[in-house]
C-alpha positions as CSV (number, residue, x, y, z in Angstrom):
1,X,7.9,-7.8,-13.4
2,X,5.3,-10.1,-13.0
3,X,6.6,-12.0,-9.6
4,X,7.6,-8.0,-8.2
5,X,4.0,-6.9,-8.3
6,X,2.8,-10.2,-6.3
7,X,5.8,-9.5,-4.4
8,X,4.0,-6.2,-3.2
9,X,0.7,-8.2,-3.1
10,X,2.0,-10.3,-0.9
11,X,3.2,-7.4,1.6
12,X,0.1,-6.3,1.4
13,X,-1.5,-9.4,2.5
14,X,1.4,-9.9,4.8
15,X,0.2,-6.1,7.0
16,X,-3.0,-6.8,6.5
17,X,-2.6,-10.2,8.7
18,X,-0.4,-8.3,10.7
19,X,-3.5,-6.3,12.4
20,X,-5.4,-9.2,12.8
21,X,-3.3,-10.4,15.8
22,X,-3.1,-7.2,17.8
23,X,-7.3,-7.3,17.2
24,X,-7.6,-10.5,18.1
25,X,-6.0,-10.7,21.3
26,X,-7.9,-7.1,22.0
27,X,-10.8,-9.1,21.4
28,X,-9.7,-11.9,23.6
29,X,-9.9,-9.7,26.1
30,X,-13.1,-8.4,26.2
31,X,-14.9,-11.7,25.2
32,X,-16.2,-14.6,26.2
33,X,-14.9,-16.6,23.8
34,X,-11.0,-16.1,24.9
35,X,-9.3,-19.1,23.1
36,X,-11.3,-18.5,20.1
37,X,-9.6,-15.1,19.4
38,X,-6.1,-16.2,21.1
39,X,-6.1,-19.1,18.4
40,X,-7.1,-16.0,15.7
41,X,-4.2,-14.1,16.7
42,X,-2.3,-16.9,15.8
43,X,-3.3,-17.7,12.6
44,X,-2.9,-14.5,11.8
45,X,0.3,-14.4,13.4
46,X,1.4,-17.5,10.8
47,X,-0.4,-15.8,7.9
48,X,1.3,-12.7,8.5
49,X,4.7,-14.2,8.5
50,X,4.4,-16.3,5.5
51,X,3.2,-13.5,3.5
52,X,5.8,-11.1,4.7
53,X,8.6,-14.6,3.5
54,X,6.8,-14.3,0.4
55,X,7.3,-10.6,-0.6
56,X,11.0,-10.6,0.8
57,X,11.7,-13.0,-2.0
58,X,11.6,-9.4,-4.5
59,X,11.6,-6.8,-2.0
60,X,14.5,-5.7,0.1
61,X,14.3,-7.1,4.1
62,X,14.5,-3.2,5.3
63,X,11.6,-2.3,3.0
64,X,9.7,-4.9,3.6
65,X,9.9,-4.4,6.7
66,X,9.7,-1.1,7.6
67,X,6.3,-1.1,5.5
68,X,4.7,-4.1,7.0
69,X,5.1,-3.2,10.1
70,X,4.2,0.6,9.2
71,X,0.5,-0.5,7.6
72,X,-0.1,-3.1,10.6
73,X,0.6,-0.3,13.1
74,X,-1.1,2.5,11.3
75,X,-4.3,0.1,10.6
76,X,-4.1,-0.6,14.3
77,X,-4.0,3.0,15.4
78,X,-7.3,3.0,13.4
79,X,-9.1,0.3,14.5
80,X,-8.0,1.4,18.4
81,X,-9.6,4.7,17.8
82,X,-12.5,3.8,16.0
83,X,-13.7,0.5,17.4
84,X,-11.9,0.6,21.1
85,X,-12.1,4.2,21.9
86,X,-8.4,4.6,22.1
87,X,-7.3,8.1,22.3
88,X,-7.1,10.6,19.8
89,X,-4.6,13.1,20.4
90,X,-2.5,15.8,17.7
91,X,0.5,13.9,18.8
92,X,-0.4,10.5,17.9
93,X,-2.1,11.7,14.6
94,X,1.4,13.0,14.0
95,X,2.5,10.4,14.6
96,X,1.1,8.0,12.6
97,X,1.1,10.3,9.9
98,X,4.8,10.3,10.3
99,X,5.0,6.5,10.1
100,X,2.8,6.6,6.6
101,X,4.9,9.0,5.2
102,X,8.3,6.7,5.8
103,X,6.3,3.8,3.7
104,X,5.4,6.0,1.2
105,X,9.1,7.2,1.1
106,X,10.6,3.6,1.3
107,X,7.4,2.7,-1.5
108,X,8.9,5.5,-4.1
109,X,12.2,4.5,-3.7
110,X,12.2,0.8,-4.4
C-alpha cells in the first residue's frame, strides 16, 4: 500500500516537473538569460520523466499517463493565463475543465 501512495507521489512530482519545461522555454523567450532557462527546461524535462518511471512502476502506463500529461497541461493553461496573458475564452475553460474531469475519472477508477 505503502509503495502505491508514493507511486501517486511520484506522478505528482512527475506533472509538476512537467510544467516547468513548457515555463521555462516561455521564459527563454522573453529573457535575457536564454540558456539559463533552455538548460531549466531540461532539467525539468529529466526530472519529469524520472518521476513519471517512478510512478509507472504501481500505476497503469495509460493512467499514468493520461494524468501527467492532464495536470502539466492544465497547470500550464494556468500559468499562460495568469502570468503570460494567454487568452481566456469559454471554450478553453471548457476545455480544460474537460481534461480535469478525465484525471479525476481515470484517479477514481484505479
Amino acid at each position: 500500500m505503502l509503495l502505491y501512495a508514493m507511486s501517486w507521489i511520484y506522478l505528482l512530482i512527475a506533472a509538476l516537473f512537467e510544467v516547468g519545461w513548457p515555463f521555462g522555454l516561455k521564459i527563454a523567450t522573453q529573457s535575457q538569460y536564454k540558456m539559463l532557462w533552455i538548460v531549466f527546461a531540461i532539467i525539468a524535462m529529466a526530472l519529469s520523466g524520472i518521476f513519471l518511471y517512478l510512478a509507472q512502476k504501481h500505476i497503469p502506463i495509460g493512467t499514468a499517463y493520461a494524468i501527467w500529461t492532464g495536470i502539466g497541461a492544465s497547470c500550464t493553461f494556468l500559468i499562460g493565463v495568469i502570468f503570460f496573458n494567454d487568452a481566456l475564452s469559454l471554450m478553453r475553460v471548457l476545455g480544460v475543465l474537460l481534461i480535469i474531469v478525465g484525471v479525476v475519472c481515470l484517479k477514481l477508477e484505479s
